[in-house]
Backbone as CSV, one residue per row, in Angstrom:
resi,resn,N_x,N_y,N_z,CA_x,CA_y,CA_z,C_x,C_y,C_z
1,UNK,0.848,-1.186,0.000,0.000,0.000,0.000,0.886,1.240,0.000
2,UNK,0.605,2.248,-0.708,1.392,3.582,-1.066,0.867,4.578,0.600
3,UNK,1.549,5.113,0.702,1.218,6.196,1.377,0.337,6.999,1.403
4,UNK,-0.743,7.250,2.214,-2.085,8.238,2.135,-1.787,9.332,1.278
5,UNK,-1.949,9.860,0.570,-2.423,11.281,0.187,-3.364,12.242,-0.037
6,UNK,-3.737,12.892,0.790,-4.721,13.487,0.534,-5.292,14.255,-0.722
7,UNK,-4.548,14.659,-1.241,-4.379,15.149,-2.556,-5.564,14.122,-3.794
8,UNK,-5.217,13.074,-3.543,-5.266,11.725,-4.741,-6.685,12.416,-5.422
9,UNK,-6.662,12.623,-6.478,-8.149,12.282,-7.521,-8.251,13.392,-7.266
10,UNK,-8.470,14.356,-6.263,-8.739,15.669,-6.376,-8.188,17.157,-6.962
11,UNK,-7.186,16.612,-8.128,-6.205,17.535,-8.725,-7.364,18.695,-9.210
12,UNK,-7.085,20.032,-9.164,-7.651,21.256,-9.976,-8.063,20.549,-11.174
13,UNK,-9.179,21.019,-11.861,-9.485,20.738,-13.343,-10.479,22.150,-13.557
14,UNK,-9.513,22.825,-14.180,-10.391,23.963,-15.609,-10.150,23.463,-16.470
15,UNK,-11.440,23.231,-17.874,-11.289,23.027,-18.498,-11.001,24.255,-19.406
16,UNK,-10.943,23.785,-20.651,-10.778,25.636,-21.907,-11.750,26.190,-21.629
17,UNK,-13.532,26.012,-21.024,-14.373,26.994,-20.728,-15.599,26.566,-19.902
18,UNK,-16.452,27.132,-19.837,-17.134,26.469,-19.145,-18.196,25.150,-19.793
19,UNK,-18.585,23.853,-19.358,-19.098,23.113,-19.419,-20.540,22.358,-18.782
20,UNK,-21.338,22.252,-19.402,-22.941,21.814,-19.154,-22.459,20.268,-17.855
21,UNK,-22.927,20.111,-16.414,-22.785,19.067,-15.922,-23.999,18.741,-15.635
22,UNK,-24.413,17.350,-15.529,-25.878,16.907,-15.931,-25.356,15.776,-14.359
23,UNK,-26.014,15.953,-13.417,-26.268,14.687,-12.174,-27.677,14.465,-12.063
24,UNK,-27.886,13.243,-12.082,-28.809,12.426,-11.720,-28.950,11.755,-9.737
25,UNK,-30.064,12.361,-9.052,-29.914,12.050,-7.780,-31.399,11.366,-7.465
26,UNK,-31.297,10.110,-6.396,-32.238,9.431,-6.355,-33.735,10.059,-5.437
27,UNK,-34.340,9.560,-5.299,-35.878,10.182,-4.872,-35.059,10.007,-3.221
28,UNK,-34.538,9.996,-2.563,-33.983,10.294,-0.955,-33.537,11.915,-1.349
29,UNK,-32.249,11.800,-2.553,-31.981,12.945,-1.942,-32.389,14.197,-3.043
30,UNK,-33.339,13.610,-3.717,-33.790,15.176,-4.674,-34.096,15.944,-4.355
31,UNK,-34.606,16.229,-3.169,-35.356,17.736,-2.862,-34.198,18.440,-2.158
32,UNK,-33.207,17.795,-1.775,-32.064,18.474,-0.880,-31.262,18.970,-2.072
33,UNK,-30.905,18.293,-3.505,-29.952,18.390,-4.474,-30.558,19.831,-4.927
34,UNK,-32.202,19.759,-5.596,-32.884,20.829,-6.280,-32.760,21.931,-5.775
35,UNK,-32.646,21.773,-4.124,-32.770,23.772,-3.778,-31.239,24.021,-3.781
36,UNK,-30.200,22.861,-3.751,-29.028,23.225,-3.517,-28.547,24.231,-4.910
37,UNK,-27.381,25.511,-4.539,-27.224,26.067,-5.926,-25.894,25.333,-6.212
38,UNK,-25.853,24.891,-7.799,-25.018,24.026,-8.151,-23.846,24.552,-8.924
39,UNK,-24.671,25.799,-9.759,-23.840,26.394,-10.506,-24.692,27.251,-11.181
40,UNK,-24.024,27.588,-12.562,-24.851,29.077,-13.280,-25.876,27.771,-14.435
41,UNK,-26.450,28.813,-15.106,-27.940,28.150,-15.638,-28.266,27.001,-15.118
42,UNK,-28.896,26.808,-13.893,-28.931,25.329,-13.739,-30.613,25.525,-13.241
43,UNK,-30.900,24.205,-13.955,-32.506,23.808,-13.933,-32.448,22.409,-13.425
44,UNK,-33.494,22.162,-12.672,-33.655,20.805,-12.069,-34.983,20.090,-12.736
45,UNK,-35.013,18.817,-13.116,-35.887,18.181,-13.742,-36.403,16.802,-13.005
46,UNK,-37.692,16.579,-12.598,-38.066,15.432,-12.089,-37.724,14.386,-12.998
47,UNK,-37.430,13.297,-11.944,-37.165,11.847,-12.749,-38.181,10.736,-12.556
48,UNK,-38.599,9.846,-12.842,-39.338,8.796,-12.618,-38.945,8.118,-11.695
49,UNK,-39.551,7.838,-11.043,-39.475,7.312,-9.362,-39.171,8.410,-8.398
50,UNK,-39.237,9.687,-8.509,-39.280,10.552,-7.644,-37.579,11.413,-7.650
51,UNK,-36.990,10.917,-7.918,-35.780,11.556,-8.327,-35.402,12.707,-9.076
52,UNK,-34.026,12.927,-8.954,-34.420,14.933,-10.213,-32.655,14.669,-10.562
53,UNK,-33.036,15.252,-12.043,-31.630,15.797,-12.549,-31.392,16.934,-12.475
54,UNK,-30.160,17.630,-12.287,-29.966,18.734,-12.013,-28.673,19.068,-13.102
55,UNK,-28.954,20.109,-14.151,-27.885,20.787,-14.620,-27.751,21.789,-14.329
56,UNK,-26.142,22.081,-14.715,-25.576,23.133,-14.567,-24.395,24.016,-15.309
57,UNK,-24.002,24.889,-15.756,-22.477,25.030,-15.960,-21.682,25.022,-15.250
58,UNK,-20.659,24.914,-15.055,-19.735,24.591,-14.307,-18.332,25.016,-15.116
59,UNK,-17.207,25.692,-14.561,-15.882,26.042,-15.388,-14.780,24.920,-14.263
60,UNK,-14.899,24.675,-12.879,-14.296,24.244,-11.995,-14.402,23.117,-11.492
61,UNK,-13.712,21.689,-11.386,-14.774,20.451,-11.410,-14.271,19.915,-9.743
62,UNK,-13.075,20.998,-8.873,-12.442,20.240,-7.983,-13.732,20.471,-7.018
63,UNK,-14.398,21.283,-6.689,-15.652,21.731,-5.756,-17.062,20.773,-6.039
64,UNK,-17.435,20.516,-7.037,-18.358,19.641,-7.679,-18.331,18.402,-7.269
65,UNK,-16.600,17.786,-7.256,-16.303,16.276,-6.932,-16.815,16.526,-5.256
66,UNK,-16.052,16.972,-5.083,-16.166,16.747,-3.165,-17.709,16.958,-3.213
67,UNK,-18.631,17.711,-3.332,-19.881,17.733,-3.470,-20.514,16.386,-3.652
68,UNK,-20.643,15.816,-4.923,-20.811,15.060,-5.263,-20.888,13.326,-4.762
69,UNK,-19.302,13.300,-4.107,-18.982,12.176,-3.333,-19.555,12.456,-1.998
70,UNK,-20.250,13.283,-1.271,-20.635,13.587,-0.295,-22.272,12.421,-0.510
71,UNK,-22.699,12.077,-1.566,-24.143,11.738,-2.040,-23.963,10.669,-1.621
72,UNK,-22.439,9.943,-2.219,-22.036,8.456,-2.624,-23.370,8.047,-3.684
73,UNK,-23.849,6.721,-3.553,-24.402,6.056,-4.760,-26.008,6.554,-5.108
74,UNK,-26.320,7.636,-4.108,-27.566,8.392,-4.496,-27.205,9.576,-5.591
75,UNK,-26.354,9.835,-6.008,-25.771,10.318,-6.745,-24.951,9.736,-7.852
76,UNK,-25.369,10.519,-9.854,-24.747,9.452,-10.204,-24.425,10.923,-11.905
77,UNK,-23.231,11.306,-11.685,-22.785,12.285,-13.205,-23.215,11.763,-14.420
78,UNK,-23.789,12.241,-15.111,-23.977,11.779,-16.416,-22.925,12.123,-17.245
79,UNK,-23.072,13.813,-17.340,-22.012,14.316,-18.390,-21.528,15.583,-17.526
80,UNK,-20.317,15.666,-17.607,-19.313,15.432,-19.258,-18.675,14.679,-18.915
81,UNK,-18.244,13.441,-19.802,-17.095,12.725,-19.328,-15.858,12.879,-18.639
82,UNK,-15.667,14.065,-18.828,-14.024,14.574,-18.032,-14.709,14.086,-16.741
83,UNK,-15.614,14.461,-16.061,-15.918,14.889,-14.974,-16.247,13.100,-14.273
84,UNK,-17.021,12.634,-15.224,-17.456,11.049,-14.831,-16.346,10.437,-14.415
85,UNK,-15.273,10.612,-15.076,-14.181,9.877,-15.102,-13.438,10.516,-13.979
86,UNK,-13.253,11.761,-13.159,-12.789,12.122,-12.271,-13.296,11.889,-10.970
87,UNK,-14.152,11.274,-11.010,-15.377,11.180,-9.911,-14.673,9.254,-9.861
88,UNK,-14.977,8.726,-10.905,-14.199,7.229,-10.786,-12.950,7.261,-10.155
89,UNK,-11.859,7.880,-10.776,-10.991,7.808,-10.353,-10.617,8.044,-9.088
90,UNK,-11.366,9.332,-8.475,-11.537,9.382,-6.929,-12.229,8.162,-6.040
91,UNK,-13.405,7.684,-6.508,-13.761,6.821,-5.973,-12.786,5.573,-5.937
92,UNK,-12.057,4.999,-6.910,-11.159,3.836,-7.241,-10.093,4.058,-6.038
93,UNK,-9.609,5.456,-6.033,-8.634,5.101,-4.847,-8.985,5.204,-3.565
94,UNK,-10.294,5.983,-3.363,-10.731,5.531,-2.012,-11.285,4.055,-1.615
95,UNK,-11.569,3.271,-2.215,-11.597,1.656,-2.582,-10.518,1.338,-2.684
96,UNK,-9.347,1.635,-2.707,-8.115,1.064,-2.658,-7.457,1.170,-1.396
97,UNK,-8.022,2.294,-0.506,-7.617,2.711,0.911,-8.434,1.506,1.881
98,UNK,-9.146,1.393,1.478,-10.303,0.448,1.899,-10.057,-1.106,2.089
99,UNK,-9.601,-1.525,0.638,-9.409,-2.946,0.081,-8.127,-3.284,1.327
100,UNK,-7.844,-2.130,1.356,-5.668,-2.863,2.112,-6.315,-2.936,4.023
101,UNK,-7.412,-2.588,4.224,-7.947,-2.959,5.952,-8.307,-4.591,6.108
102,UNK,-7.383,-4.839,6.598,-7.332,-6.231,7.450,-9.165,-6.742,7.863
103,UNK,-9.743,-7.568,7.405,-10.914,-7.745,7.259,-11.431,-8.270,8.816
104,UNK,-12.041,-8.082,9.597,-12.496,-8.556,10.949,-13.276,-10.335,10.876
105,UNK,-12.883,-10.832,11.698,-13.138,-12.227,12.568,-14.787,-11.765,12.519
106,UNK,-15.447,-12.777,11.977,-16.478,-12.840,12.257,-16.898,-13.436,13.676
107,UNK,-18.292,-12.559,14.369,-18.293,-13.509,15.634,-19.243,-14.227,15.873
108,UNK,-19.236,-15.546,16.493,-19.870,-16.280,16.417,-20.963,-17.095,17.615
């Protein structure tokens, strides 16, 4: 196992300008996501089963992630890919911090 870093997955990302981010959040936490402000033009849209998508623009994606991972799996990025893929990659190494804990004795 490498050494903690706090840093990991959360590097700065501007992209060349600003970009449309599209999250999908489940019927627990939609009404908390919808009043939240996410960013500039952003409209929230009901989903089937009670859930809401929420877009937004966005120029800055390091504030969004931490946001985001705050949901865990009630929360789920659609677009833009930069962003999907930064959200994995954060998640992958916090699952890797995870995987290396000595698993507990079940009791019996």
């Amino acid at each position: 196992m490498t050494a903690f870093d706090p840093g990991l997955g959360m590097e700065l990302y501007k992209g060349s300008g600003p970009e449309r981010v599209v999250i999908e959040f489940d019927a627990i936490r939609s009404e908390e996501a919808s009043r939240s402000v996410w960013g500039g033009a952003q409209t929230s849209k009901p989903r089937r089963g009670g859930g809401v998508r929420v877009s937004f623009i966005c120029r800055d994606f390091a504030p969004v992630i931490a946001r985001i991972l705050r949901y865990g799996s009630q929360a789920r990025v659609v677009k833009p890919p930069t962003l999907i893929a930064m959200v994995v990659e954060n998640l992958t190494a916090t699952a890797q911090l995870y995987a290396a804990v000595p698993k507990r004795k079940r009791r019996t």
